[in-house]
C-alpha positions as CSV (number, residue, x, y, z in Angstrom):
1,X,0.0,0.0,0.0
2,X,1.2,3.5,-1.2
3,X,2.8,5.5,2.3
4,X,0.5,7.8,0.8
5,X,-2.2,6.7,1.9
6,X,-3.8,7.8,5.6
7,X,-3.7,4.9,8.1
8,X,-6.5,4.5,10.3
9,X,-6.7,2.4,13.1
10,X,-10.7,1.1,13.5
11,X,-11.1,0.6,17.3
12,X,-13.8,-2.2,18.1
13,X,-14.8,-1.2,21.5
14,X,-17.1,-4.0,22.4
15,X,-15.4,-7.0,24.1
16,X,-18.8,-8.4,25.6
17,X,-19.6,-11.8,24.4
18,X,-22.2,-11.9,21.6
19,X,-21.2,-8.6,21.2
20,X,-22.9,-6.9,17.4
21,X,-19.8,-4.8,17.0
22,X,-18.0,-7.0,14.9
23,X,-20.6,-6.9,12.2
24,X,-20.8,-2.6,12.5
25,X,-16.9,-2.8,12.6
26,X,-16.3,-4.6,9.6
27,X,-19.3,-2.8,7.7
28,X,-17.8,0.3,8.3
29,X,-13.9,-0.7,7.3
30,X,-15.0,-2.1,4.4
31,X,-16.9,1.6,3.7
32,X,-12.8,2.2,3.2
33,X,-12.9,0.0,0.2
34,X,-14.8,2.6,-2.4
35,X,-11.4,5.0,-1.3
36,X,-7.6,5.2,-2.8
37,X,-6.6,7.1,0.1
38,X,-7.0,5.3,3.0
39,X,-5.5,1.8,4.5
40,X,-7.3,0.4,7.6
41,X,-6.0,-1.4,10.3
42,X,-8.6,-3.2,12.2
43,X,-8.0,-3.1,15.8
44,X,-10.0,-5.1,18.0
45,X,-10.0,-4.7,22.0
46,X,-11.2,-8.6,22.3
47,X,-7.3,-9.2,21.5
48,X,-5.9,-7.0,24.3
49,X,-7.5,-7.5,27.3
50,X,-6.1,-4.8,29.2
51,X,-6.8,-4.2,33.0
52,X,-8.6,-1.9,34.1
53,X,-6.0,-1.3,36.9
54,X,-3.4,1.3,35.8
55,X,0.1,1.1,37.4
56,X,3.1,2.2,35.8
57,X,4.7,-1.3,36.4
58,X,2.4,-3.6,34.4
59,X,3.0,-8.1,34.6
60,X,4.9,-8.9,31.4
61,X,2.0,-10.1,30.1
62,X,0.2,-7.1,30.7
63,X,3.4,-5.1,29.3
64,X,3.4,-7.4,26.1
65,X,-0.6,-6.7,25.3
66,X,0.5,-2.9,25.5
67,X,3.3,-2.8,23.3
68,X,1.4,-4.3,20.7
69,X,-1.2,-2.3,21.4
70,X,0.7,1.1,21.1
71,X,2.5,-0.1,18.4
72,X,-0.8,-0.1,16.4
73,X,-2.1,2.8,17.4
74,X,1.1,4.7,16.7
75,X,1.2,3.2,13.3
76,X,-2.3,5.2,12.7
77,X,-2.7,9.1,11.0
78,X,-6.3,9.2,12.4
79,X,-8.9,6.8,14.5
80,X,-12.3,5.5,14.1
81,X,-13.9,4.6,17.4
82,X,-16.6,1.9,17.1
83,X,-18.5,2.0,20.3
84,X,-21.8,0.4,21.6
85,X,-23.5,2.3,24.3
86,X,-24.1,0.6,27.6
87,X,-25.4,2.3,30.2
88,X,-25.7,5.4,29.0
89,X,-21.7,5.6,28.4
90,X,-19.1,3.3,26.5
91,X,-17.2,-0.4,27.9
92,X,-15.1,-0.4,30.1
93,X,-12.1,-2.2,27.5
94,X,-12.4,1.3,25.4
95,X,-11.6,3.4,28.4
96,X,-8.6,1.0,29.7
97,X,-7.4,1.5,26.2
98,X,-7.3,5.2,26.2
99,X,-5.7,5.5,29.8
100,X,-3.3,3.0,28.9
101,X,-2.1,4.9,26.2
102,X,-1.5,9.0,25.4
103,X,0.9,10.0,22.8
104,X,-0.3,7.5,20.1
105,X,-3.4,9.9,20.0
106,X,-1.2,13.0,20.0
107,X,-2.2,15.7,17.1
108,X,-4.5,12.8,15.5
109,X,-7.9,13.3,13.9
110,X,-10.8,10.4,16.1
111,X,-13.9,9.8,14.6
112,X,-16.7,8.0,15.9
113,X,-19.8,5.2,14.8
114,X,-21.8,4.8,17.6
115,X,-24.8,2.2,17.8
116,X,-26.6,1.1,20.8
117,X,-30.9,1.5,21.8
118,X,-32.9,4.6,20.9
119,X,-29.4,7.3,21.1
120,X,-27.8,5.1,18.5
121,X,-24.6,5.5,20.8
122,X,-24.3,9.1,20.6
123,X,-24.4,9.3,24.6
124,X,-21.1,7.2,24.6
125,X,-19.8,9.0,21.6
126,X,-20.0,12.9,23.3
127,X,-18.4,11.3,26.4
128,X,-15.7,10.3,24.2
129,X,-15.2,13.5,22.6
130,X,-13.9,15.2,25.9
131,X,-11.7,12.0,26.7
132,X,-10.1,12.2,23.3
133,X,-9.5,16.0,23.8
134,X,-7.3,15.3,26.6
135,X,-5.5,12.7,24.6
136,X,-4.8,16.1,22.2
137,X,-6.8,14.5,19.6
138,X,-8.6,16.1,17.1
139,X,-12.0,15.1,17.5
140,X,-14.2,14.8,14.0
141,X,-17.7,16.5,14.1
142,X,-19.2,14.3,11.4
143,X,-20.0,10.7,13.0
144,X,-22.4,7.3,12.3
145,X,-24.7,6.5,14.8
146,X,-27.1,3.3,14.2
147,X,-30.1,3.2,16.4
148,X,-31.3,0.0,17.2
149,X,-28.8,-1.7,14.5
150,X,-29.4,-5.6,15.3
151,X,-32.6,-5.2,12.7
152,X,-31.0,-2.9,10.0
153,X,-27.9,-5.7,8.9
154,X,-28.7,-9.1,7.3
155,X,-27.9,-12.1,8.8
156,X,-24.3,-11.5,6.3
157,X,-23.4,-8.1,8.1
158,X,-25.1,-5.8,5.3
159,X,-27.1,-3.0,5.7
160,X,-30.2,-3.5,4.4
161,X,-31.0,-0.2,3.8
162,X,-27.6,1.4,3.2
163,X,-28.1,4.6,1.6
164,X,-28.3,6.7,5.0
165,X,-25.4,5.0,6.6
166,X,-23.4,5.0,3.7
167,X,-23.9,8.7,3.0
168,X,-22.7,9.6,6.5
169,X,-19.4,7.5,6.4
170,X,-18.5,9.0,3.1
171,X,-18.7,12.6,5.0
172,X,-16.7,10.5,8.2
173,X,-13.9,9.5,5.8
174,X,-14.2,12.7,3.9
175,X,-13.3,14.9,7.5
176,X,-11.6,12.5,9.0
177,X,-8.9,11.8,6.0
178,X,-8.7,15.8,5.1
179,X,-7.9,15.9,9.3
180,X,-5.5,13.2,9.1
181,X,-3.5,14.7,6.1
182,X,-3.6,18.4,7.8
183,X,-2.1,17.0,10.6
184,X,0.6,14.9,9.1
185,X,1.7,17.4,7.2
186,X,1.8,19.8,10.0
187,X,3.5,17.7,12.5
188,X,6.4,17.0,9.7
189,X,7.2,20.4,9.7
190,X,7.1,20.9,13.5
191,X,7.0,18.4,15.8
192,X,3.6,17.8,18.0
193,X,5.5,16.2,21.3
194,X,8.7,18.2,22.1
């Protein structure tokens, strides 16, 4: 894949068993797919079960998860959040995974599908909007919410009535890449983190 293309990490959020995400996750990456200018990494929290417990000494184990973790994250230009809502708010493994990490989200465009009941996730994703701002990300306006998605995919993960979801993560990729690119190009002439 060209370098010039913008990486973006895809964060599954959900790590709860029979959790819908995966489908919502991998409809949305595969949105990427109608685009020359973007290579996705799909990055799902299931495979890094980090604690909820921060210390600044983590178990090998632990320490091995988060290197790998990182190393993904700082590989990215620009996130996409995928986040259920539960309680009003967003799992527990997403907010692990921001406090575990900070300057893999330095200077770095975050943009958001949220699904869930009747809010569609957009509860969780304004609660994520401030957390990402203290991560000195660059939080995208534009977003995907899918309210009450379990009856709007096929039993193959398609919509089945794709036009409004489609149409809102062609404007998603459309802020979210022009974010990505204003950012790389500003941090190679000055440095973000000094």
């Amino acid at each position: 894949m060209s370098s010039d293309r913008i990486r973006v990490a895809v964060i599954l959020a959900s790590v709860r068993k029979g959790r819908f995400g995966p489908t919502i996750a991998n409809w949305f990456a595969g949105t990427a797919g109608q685009r020359d200018d973007v290579e996705v990494d799909l990055v799902d929290l299931a495979d890094f079960p980090l604690p909820t417990a921060l210390t600044d000494e983590p178990a090998p184990e632990v320490a091995a998860l988060l290197g790998a973790f990182s190393a993904r994250l700082s590989r990215a230009d620009g996130f996409v959040i995928v986040t259920p809502e539960y309680n009003h708010s967003f799992p527990a493994s997403l907010k692990a995974a921001l406090d575990f990490t900070q300057h893999e989200w330095h200077a770095k465009p975050v943009g958001f599908v949220g699904y869930g009941g009747l809010a569609g996730g957009l509860r969780a994703v304004q609660q994520l909007r401030h957390i990402v701002n203290e991560l000195h990300a660059v939080p995208v306006r534009d977003a995907v919410s899918f309210h009450g998605p379990w009856s709007q995919f096929d039993s193959e993960g398609r919509l089945i009535d794709p036009s409004a979801a489609e149409t809102a993560a062609k404007v998603l990729w459309d802020k979210l890449t022009w974010w990505a690119l204003a950012t790389r190009e500003a941090k190679a002439l000055r440095p973000y983190d000094n």
